[in-house]
TILOPA-136847 format. One record per residue (C-alpha): x, y, z; residue number from 1; residue in three letters. Coordinates in steps of 0.02 Angstrom, whole numbers, plus 50000, padded with zeros to 5 digits. Example, Ala and Ser with C-alpha at 12.3 -4.5 7.8 and 13.67 -1.06 7.14 Angstrom:
<atoms>
ATOM  east  north  up  seq  type
ATOM  50615  49775  50390  1  ALA
ATOM  50684  49947  50357  2  SER
</atoms>
This chain:
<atoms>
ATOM  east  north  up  seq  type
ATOM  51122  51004  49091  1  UNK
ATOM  50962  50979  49027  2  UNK
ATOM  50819  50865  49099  3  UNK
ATOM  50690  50801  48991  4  UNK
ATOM  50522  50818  49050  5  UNK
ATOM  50401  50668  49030  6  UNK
ATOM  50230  50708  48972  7  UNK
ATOM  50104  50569  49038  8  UNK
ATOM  50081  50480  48865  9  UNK
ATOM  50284  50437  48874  10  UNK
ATOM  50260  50335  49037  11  UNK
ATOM  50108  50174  49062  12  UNK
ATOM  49971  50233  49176  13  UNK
ATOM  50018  50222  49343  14  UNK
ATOM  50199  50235  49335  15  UNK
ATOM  50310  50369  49431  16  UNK
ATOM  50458  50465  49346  17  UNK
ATOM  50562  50609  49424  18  UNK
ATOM  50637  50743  49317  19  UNK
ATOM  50802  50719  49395  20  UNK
ATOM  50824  50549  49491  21  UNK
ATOM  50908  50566  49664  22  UNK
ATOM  50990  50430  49739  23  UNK
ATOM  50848  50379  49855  24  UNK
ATOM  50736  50377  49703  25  UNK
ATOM  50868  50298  49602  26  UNK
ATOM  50866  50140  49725  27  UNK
ATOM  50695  50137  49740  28  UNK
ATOM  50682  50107  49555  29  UNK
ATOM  50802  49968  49567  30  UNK
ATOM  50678  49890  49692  31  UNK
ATOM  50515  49905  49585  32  UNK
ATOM  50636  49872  49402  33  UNK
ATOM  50732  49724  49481  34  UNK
ATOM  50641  49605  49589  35  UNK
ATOM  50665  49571  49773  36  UNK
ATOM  50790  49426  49775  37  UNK
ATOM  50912  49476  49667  38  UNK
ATOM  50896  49652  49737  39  UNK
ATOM  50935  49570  49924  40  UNK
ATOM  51024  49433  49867  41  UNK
ATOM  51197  49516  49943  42  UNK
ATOM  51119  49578  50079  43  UNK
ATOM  50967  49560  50189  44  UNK
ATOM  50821  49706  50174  45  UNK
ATOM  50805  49854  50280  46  UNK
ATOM  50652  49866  50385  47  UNK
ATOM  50556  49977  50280  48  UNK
ATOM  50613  49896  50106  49  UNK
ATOM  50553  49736  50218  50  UNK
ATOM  50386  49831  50246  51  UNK
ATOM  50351  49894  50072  52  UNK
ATOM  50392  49719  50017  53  UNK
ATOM  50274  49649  50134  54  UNK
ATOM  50127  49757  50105  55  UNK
ATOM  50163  49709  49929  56  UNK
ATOM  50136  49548  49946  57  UNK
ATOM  49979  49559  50068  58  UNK
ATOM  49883  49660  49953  59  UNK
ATOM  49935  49538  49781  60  UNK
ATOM  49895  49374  49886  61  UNK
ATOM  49705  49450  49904  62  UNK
ATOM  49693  49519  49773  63  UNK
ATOM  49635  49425  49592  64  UNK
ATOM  49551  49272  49660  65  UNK
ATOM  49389  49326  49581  66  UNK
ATOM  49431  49450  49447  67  UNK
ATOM  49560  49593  49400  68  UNK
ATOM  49724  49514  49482  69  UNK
ATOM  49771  49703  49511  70  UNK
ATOM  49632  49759  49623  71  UNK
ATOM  49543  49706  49771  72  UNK
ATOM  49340  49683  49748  73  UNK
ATOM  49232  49702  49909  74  UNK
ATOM  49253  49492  49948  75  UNK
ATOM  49433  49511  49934  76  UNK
ATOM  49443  49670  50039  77  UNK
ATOM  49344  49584  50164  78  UNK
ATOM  49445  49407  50185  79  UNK
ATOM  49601  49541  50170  80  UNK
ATOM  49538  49641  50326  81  UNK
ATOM  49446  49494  50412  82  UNK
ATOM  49654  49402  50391  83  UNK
ATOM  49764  49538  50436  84  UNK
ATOM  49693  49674  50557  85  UNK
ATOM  49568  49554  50642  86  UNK
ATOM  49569  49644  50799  87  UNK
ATOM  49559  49813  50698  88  UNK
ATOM  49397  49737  50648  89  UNK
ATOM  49336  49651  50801  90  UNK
ATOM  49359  49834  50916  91  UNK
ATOM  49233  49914  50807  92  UNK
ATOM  49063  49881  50804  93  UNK
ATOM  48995  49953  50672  94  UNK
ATOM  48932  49783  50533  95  UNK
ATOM  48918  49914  50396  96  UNK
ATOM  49127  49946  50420  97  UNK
ATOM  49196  49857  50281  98  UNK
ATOM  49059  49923  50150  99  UNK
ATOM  49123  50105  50215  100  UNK
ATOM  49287  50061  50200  101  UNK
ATOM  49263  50010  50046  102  UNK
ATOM  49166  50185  49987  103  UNK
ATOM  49315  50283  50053  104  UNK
ATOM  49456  50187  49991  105  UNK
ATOM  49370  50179  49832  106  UNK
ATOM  49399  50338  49732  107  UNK
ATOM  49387  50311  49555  108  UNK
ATOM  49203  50215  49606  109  UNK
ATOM  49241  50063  49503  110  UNK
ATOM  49201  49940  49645  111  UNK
ATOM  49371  49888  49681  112  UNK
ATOM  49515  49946  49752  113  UNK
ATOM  49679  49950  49684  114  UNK
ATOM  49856  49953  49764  115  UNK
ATOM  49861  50143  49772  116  UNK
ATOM  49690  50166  49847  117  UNK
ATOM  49748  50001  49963  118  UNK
ATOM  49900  50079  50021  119  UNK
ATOM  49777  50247  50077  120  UNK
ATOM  49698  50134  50194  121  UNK
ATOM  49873  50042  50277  122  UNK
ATOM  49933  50246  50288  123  UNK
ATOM  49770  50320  50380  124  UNK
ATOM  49782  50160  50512  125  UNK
ATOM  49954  50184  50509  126  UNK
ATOM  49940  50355  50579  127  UNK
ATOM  49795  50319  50706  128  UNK
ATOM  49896  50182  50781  129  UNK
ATOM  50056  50323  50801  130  UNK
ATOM  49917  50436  50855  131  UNK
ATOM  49872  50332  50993  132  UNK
ATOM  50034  50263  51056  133  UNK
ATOM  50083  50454  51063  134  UNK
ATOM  49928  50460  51164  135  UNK
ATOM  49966  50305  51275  136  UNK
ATOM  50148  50397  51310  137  UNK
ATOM  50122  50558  51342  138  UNK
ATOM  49979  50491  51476  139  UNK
ATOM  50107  50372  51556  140  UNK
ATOM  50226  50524  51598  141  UNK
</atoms>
């Protein structure tokens, strides 16, 4: 059997293919292809499809209010941050944070951050928070 390989031109920009769809990757298309409720409609999301869904909809109900409805400008990172990790925010002290933030999450330097560059940022915290509670446990024992 033969698989067809996919030269960037055959797919939009910033769509996935694999060569040879397993199952997991299979479902996962059915997620993005499909929509939520009729997707869950028989049955109620796992955590993580929960999760994804969720930081889905956090970074499209920022995003848009004052320009490209697909990216995130600096005033719509900031309300974003300022909304949803508050006390990520209030622990540090640095008033230049969200500026930074913005400057590393930004990679393609067009002033805004899209849903990729978005989901960078909800990874790295994601791993200083296991980071830490690692931490916290291994100094409890």
């Amino acid at each position: 059997m033969t698989t067809r390989k996919h030269k960037t031109g055959d797919r939009p920009p910033g769509s996935f293919s694999f060569p040879s769809k397993p199952p997991a990757a299979r479902h996962l298309s059915r997620i993005l292809t499909r929509g939520r409720q009729e997707l869950f409609s028989s049955r109620m999301p796992s955590q993580l499809e929960g999760a994804m869904g969720a930081l889905i909809t956090v970074f499209y109900n920022y995003s848009g209010n004052d320009g490209d409805k697909h990216k995130l400008n600096k005033g719509e990172l900031k309300e974003l941050l300022h909304s949803e990790l508050s006390d990520f925010l209030t622990s540090q002290k640095d008033p230049m944070l969200v500026e930074k933030i913005m400057n590393d999450l930004d990679t393609n330097k067009d002033n805004e951050v899209d849903f990729n560059e978005f989901v960078v940022l909800v990874a790295a915290l994601t791993v200083a928070c296991n980071d830490f509670f690692q931490e916290q446990n291994k100094n409890a024992k």
